[in-house]
N, C-alpha and C positions, 0 to 999 in steps of 0.2 A: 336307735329306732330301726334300723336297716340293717343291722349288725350279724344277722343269720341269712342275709338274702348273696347270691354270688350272681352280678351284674356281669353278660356279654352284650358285645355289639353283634346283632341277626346280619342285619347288609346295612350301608349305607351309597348316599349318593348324591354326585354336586350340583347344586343349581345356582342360580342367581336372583338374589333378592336386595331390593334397594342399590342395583350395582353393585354390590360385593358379592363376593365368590362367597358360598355356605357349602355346609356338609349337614343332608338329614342325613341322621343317625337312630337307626332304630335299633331296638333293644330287648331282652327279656334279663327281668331279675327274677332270679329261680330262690323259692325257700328250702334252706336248708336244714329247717330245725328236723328235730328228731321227734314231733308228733304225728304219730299216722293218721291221715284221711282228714288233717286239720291245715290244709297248705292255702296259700294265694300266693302267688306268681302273679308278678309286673311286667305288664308290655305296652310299652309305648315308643316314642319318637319325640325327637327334638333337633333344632338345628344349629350352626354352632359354627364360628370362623371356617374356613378352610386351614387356615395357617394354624391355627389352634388344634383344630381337629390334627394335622399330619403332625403336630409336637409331640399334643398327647401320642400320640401312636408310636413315636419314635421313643418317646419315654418309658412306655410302657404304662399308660396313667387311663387309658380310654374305660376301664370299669373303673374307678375313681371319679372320672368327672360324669359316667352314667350316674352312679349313687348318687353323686353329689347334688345332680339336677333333678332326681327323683326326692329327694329330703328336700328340696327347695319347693319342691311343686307342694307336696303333702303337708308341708308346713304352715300352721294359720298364718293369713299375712295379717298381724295389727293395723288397724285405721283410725286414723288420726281423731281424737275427741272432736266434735262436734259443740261448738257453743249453742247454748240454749237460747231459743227465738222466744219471743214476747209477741 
């Protein structure tokens, strides 16, 4: 779905939410395909462990878990059937 897009991290920065340590992380996913004047580019933000966030980074995985939460946002979420009321 994302397969032409190349995800960086813009800036991020730490706050505290529910008592845990977070990391926003904002972002652009840039298109790569090879159509001219036919582009969308992705910019948002999400926030995400601290301890998580400094793995991925030391892994080298921080555009990996961008995509990855960009395919989860875009993605329909199913909702449970509904019984029928009388």
């Amino acid at each position: 779905m994302m397969e032409n897009y190349e995800f960086v991290e813009t800036t991020s920065r730490g706050i505290v939410e529910n008592g845990e340590q977070m990391r926003v992380v904002n972002f652009r996913g840039t298109d790569t395909s090879n159509r001219n004047h036919d582009k969308l580019n992705v910019d948002g933000s999400f926030t995400m462990p601290l301890m998580d966030y400094f793995k991925a980074g030391m892994e080298g995985r921080i555009s990996e878990v961008i995509q990855t939460r960009v395919i989860e946002r875009l993605s329909p979420v199913e909702e449970a059937p509904t019984e029928p009321t009388e």
